[in-house]
Chimera marker file (.cmm) of the C-alpha trace (Angstrom):
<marker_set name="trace">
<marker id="1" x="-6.620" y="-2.436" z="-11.300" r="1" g="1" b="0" radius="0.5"/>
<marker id="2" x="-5.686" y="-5.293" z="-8.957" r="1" g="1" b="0" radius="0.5"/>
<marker id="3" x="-7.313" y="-8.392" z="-8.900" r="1" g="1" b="0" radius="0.5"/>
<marker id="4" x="-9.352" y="-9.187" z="-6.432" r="1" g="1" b="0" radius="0.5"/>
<marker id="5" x="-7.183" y="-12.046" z="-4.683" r="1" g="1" b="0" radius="0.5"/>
<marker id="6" x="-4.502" y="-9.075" z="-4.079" r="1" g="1" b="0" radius="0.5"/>
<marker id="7" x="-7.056" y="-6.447" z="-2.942" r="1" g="1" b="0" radius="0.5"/>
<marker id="8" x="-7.898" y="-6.133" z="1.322" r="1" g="1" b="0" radius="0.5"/>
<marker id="9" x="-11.579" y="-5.034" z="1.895" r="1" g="1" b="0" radius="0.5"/>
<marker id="10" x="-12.070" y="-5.941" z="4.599" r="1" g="1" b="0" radius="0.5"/>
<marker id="11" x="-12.352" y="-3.153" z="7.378" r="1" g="1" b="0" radius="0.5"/>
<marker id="12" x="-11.080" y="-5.708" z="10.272" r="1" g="1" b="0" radius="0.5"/>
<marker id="13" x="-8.375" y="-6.798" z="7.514" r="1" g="1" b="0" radius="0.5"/>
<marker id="14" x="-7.385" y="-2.836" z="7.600" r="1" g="1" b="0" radius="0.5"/>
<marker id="15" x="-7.788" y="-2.314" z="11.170" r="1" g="1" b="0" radius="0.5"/>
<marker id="16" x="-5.986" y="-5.632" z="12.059" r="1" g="1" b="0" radius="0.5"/>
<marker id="17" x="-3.223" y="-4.574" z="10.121" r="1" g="1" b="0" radius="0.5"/>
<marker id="18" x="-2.828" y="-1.466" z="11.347" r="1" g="1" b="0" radius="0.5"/>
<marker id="19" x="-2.901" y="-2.212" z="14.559" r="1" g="1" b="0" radius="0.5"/>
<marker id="20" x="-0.725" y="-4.976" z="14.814" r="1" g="1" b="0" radius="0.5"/>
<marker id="21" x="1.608" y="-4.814" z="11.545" r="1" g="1" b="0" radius="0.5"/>
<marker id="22" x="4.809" y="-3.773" z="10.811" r="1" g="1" b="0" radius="0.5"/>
<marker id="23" x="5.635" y="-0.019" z="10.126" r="1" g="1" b="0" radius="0.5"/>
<marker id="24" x="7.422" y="1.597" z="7.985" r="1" g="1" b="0" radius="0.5"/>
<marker id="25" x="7.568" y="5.484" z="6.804" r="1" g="1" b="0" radius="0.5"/>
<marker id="26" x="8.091" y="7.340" z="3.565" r="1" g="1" b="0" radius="0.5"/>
<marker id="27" x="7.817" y="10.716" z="2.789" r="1" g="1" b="0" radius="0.5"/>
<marker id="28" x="4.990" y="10.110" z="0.503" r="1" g="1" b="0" radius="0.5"/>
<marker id="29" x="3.403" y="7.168" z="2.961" r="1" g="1" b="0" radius="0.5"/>
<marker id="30" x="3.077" y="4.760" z="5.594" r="1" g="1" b="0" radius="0.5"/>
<marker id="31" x="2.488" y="0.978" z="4.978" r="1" g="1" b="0" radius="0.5"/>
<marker id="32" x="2.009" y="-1.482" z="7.544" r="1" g="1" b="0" radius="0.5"/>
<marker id="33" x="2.562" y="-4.973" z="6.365" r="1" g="1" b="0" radius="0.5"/>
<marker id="34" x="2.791" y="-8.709" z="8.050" r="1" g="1" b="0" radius="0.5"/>
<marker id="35" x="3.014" y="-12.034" z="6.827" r="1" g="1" b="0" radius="0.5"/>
<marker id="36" x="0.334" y="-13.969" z="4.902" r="1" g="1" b="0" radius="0.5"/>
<marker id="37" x="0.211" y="-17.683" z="4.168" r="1" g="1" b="0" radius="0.5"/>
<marker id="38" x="3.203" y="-18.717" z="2.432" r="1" g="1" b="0" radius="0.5"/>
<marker id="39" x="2.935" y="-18.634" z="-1.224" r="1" g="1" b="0" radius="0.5"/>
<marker id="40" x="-0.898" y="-16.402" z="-0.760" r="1" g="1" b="0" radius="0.5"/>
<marker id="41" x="-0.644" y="-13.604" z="-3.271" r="1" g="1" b="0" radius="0.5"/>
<marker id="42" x="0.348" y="-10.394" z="-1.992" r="1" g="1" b="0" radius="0.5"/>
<marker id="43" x="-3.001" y="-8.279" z="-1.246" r="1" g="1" b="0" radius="0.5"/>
<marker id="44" x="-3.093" y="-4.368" z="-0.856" r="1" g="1" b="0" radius="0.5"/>
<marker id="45" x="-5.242" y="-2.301" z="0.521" r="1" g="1" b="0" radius="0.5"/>
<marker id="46" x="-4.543" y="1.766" z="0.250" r="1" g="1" b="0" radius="0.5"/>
<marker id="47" x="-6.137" y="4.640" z="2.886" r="1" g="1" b="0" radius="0.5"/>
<marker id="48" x="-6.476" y="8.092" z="2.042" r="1" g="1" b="0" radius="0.5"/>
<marker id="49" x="-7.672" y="10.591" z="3.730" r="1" g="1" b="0" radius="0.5"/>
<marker id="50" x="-9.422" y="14.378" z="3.085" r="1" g="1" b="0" radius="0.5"/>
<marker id="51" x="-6.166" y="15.770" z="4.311" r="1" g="1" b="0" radius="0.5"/>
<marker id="52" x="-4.472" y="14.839" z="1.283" r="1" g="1" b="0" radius="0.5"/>
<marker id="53" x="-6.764" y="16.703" z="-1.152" r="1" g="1" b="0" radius="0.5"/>
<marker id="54" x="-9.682" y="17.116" z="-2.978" r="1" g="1" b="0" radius="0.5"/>
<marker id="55" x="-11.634" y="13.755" z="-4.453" r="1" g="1" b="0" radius="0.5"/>
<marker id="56" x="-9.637" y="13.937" z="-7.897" r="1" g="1" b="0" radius="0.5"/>
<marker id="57" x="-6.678" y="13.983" z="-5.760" r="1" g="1" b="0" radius="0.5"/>
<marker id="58" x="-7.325" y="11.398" z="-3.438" r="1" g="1" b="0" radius="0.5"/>
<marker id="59" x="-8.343" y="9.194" z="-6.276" r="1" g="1" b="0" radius="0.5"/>
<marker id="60" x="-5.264" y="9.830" z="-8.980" r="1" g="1" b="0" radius="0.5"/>
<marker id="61" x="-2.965" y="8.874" z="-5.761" r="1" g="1" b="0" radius="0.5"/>
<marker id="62" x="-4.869" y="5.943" z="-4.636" r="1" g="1" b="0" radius="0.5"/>
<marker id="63" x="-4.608" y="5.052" z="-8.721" r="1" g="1" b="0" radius="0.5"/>
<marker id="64" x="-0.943" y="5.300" z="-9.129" r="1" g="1" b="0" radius="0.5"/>
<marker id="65" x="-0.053" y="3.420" z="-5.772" r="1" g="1" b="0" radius="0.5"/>
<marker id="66" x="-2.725" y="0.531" z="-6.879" r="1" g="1" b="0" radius="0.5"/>
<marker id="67" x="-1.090" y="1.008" z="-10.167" r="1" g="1" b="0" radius="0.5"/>
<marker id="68" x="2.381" y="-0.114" z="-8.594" r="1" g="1" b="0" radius="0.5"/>
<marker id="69" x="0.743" y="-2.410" z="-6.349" r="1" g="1" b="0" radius="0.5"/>
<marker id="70" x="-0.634" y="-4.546" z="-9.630" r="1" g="1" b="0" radius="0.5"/>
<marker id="71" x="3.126" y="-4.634" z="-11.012" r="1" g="1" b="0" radius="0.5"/>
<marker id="72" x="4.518" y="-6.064" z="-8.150" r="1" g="1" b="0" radius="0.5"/>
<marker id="73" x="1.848" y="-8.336" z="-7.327" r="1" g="1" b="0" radius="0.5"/>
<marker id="74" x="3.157" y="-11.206" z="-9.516" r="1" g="1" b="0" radius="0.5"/>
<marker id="75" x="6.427" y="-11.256" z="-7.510" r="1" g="1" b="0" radius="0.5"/>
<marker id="76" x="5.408" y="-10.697" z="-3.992" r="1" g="1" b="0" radius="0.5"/>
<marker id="77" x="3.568" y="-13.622" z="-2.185" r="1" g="1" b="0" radius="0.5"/>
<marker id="78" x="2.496" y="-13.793" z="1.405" r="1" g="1" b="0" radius="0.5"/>
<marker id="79" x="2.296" y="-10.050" z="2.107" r="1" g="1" b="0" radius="0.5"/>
<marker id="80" x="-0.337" y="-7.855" z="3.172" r="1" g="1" b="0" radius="0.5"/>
<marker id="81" x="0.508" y="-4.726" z="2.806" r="1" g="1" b="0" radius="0.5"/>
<marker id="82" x="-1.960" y="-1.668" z="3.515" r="1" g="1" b="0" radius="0.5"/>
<marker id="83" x="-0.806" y="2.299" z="2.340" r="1" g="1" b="0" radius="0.5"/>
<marker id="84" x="-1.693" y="5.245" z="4.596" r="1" g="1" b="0" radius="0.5"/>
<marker id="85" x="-1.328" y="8.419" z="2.421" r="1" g="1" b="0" radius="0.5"/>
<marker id="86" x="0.538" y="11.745" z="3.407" r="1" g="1" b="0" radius="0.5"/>
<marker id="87" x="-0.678" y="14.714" z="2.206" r="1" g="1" b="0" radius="0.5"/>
<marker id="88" x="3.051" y="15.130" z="0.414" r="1" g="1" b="0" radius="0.5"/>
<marker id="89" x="1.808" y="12.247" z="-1.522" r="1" g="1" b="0" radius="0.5"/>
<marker id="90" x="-0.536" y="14.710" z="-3.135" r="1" g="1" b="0" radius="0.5"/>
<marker id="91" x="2.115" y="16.728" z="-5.395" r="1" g="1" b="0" radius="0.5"/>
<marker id="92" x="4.117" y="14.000" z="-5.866" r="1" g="1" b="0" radius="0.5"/>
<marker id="93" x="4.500" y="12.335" z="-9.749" r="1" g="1" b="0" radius="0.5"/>
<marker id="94" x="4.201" y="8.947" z="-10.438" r="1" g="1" b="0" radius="0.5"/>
<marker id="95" x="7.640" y="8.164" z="-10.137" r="1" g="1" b="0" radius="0.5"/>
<marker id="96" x="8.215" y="9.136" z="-6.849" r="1" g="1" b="0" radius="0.5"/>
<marker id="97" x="5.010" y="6.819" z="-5.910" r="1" g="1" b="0" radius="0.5"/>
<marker id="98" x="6.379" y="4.549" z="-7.392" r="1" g="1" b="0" radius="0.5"/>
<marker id="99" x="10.394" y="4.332" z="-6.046" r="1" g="1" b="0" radius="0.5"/>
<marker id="100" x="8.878" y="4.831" z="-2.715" r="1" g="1" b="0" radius="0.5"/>
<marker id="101" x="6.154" y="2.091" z="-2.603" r="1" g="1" b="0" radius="0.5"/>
<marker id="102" x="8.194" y="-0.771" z="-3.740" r="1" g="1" b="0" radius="0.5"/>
<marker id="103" x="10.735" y="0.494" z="-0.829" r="1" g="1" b="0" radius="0.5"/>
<marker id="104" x="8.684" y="-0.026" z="1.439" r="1" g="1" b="0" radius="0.5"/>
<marker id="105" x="6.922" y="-3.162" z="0.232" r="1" g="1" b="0" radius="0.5"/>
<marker id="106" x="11.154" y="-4.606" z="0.198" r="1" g="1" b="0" radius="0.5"/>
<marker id="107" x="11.271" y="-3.335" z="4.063" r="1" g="1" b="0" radius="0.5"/>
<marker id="108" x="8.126" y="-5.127" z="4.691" r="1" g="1" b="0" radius="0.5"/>
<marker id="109" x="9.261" y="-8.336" z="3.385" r="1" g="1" b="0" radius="0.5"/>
<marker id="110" x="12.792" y="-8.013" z="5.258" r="1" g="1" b="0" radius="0.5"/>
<marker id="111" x="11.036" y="-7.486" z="8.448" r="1" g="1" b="0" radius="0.5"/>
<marker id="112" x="8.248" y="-9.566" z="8.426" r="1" g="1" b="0" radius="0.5"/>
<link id1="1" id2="2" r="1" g="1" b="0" radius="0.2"/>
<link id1="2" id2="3" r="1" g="1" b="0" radius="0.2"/>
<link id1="3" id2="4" r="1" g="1" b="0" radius="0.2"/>
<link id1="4" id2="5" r="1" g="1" b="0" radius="0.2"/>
<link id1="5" id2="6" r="1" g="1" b="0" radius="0.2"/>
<link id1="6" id2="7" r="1" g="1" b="0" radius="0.2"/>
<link id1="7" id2="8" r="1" g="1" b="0" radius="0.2"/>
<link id1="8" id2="9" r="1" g="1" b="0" radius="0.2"/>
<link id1="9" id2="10" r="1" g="1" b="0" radius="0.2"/>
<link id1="10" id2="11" r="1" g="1" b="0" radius="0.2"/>
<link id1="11" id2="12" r="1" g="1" b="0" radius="0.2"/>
<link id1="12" id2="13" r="1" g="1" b="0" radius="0.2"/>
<link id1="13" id2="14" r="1" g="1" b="0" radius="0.2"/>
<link id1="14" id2="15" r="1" g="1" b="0" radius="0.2"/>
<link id1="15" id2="16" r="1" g="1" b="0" radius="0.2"/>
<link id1="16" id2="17" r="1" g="1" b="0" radius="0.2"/>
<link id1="17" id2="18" r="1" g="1" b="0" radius="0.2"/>
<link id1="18" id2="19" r="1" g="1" b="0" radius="0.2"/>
<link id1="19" id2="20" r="1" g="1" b="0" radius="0.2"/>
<link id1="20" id2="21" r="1" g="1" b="0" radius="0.2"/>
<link id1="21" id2="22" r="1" g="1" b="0" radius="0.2"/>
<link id1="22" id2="23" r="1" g="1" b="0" radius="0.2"/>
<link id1="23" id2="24" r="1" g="1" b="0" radius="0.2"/>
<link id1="24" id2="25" r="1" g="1" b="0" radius="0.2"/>
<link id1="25" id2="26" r="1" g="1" b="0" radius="0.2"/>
<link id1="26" id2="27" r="1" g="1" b="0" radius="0.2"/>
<link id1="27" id2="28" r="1" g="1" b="0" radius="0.2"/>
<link id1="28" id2="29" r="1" g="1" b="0" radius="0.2"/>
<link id1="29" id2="30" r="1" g="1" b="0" radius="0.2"/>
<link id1="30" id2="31" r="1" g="1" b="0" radius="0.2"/>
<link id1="31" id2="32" r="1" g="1" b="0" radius="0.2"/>
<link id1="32" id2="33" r="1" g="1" b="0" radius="0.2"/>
<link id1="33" id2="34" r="1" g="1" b="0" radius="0.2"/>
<link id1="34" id2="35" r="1" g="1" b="0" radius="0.2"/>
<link id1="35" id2="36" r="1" g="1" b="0" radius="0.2"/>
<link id1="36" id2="37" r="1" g="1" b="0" radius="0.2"/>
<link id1="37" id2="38" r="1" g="1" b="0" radius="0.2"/>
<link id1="38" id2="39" r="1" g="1" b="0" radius="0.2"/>
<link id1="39" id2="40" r="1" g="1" b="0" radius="0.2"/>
<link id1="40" id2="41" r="1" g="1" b="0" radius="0.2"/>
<link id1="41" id2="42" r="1" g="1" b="0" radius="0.2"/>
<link id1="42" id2="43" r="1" g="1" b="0" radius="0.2"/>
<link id1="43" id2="44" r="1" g="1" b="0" radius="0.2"/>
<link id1="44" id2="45" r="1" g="1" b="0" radius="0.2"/>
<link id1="45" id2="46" r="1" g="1" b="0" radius="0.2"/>
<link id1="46" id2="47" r="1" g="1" b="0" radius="0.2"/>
<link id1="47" id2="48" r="1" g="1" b="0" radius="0.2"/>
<link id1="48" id2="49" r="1" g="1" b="0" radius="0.2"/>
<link id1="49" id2="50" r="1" g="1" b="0" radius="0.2"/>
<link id1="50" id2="51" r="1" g="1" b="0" radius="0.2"/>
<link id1="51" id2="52" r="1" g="1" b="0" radius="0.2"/>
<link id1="52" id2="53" r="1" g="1" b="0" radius="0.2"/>
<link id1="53" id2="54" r="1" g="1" b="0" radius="0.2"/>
<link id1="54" id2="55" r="1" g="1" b="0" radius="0.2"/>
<link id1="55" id2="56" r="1" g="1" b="0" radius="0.2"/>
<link id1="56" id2="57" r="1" g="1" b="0" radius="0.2"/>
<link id1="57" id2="58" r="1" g="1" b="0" radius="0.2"/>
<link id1="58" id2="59" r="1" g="1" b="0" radius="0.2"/>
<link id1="59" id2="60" r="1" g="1" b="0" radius="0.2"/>
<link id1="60" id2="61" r="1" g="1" b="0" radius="0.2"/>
<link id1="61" id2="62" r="1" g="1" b="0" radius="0.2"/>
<link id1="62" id2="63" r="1" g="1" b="0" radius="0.2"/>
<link id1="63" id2="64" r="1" g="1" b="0" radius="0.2"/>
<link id1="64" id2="65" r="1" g="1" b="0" radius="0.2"/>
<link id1="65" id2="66" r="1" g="1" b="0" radius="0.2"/>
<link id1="66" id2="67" r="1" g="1" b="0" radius="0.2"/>
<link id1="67" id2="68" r="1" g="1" b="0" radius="0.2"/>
<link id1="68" id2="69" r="1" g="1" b="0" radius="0.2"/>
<link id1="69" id2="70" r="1" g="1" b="0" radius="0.2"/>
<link id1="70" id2="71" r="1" g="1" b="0" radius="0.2"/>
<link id1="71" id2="72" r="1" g="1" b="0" radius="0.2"/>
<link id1="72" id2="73" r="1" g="1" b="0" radius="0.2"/>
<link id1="73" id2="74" r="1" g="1" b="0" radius="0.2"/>
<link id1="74" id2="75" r="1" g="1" b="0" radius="0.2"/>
<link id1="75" id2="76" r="1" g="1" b="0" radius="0.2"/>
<link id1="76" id2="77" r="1" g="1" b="0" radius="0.2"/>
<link id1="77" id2="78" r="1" g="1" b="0" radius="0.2"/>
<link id1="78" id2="79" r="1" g="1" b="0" radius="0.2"/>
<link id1="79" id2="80" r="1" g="1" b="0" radius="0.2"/>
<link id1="80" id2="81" r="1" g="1" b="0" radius="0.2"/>
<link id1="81" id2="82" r="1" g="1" b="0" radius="0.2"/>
<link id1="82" id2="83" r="1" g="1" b="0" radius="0.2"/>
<link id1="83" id2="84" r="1" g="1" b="0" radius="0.2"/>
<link id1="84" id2="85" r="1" g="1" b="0" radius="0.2"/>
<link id1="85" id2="86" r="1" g="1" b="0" radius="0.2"/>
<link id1="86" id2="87" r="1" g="1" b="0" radius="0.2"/>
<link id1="87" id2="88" r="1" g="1" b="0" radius="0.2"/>
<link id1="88" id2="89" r="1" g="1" b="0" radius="0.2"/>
<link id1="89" id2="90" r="1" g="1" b="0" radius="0.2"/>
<link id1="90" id2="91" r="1" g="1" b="0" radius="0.2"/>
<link id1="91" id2="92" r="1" g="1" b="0" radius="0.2"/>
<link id1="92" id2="93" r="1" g="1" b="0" radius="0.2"/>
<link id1="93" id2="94" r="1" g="1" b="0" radius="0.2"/>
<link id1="94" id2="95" r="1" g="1" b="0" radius="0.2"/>
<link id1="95" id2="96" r="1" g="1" b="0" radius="0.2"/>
<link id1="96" id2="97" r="1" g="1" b="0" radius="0.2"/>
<link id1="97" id2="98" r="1" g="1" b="0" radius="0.2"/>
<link id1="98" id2="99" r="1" g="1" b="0" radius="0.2"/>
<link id1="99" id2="100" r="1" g="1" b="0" radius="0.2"/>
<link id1="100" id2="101" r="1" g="1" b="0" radius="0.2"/>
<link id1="101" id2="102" r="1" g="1" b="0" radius="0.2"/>
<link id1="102" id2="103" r="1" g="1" b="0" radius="0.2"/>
<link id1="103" id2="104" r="1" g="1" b="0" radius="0.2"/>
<link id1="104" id2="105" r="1" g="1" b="0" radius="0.2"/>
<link id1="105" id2="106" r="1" g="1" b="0" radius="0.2"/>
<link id1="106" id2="107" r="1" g="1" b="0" radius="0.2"/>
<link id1="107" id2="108" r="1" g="1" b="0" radius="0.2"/>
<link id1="108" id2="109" r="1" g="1" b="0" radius="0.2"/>
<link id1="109" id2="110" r="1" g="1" b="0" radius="0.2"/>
<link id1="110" id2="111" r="1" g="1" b="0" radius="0.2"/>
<link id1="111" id2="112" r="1" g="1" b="0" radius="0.2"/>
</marker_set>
């Protein structure tokens, strides 16, 4: 579970960075990410939608992303970062997940 200094609740905090963050795409997701204070730990936020499956579904994905989220936590600072999931995301095992959310988190930080 992530702490809740690296956790977005927020529904402007989502919307905001939706709106107005950086993209990029995976097969599995799409995060949009954009700088933080300096040195602020890294907070996540994760959507997923009814598309993607039933509730056990939704929730085992949202688990494993949060899961990889919490590991990378103590090296990322001044990210937010906020997960949209595909419904590919769905089928997908935990390694997958994994490979392709710190992929994207790296993009994030290159282009923000």
């Amino acid at each position: 579970m992530l702490a809740k200094a690296n956790r977005i609740v927020a529904a402007t905090d989502y919307r905001g960075l939706v709106r107005s963050g950086r993209k990029a795409r995976g097969s599995l997701t799409l995060a949009y990410g954009r700088r933080s204070e300096p040195g602020s730990p890294m907070r996540m936020g994760v959507i997923v939608a009814r598309n993607v499956g039933n509730a056990v579904v939704r929730n085992r994905v949202r688990r494993r992303i949060k899961a990889v989220g919490w590991s990378l936590a103590q090296d990322v600072r001044g990210l937010d970062v906020v997960f949209r999931v595909l419904p590919s995301a769905a089928a997908a095992d935990f390694g997958a997940i994994d490979g392709e959310v710190r992929r994207l988190v790296a993009k994030l930080q290159e282009r923000a």
